[in-house]
C-alpha positions in Angstrom: 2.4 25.7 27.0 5.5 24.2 25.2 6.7 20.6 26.8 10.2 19.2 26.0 10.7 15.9 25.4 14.0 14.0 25.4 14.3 11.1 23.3 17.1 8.2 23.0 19.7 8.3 20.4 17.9 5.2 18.6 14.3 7.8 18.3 15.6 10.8 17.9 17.4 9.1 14.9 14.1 7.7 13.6 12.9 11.1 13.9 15.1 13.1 12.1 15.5 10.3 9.3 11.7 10.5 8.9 11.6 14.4 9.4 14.3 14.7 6.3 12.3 12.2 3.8 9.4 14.7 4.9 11.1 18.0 4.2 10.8 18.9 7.8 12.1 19.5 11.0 12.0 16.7 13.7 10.0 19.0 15.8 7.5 19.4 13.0 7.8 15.7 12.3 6.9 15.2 16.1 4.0 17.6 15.5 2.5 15.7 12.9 2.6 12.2 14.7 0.4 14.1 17.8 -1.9 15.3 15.3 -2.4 12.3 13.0 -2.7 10.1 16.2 -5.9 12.6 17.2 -7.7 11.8 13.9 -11.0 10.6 13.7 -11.5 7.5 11.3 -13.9 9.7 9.4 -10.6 12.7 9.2 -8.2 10.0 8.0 -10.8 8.6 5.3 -11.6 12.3 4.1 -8.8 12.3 1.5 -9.7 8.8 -0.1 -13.4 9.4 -0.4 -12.5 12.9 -2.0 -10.1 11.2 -4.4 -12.7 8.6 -4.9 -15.6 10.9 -6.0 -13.0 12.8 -8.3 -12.2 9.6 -9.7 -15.4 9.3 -11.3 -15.6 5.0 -10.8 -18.4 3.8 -9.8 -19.8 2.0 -6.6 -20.6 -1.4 -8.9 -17.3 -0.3 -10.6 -15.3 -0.1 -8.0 -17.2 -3.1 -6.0 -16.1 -5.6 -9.5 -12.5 -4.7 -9.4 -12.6 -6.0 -6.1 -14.2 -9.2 -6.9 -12.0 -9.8 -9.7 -8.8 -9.1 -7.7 -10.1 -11.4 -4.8 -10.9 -14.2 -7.2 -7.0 -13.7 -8.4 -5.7 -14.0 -5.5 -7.9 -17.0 -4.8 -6.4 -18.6 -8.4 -2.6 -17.7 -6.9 -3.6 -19.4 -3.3 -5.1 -22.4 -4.9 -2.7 -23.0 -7.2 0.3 -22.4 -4.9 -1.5 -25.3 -2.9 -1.3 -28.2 -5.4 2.2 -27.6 -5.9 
């Protein structure tokens, strides 16, 4: 079953914009939004915990970068404060 859909000047430009950076047709580009918008959190996740296992990091690893980058940010906030 093929639907047609008519978009305003102002989308169908987002489209094909998006479609071109893409190296695809707006069709296709349309395609992809349906299909990416049926994902299941687990589907969308899939590539990250792939490339995190391939990494080869650590949980603790992983878990102390984040601590260290919240405790910057902290530094950034609290000194932006006393200014």
């Amino acid at each position: 079953m093929a639907t047609i859909v008519t978009l305003d000047e102002k989308h169908s430009r987002v489209a094909a914009r998006a479609a071109r950076e893409l190296g695809t047709t707006a069709e296709q580009y349309v395609h992809q939004l349906i299909d990416a918008a049926n994902l299941t959190f687990d589907e969308v996740l899939a590539p990250v915990r792939q490339g995190f296992r391939e990494s080869g990091v650590t949980e603790d690893e992983l878990d102390d970068a984040v601590n260290e980058a919240r405790k910057v940010i902290h530094a950034k906030r609290q000194k932006g404060r006393r200014k």
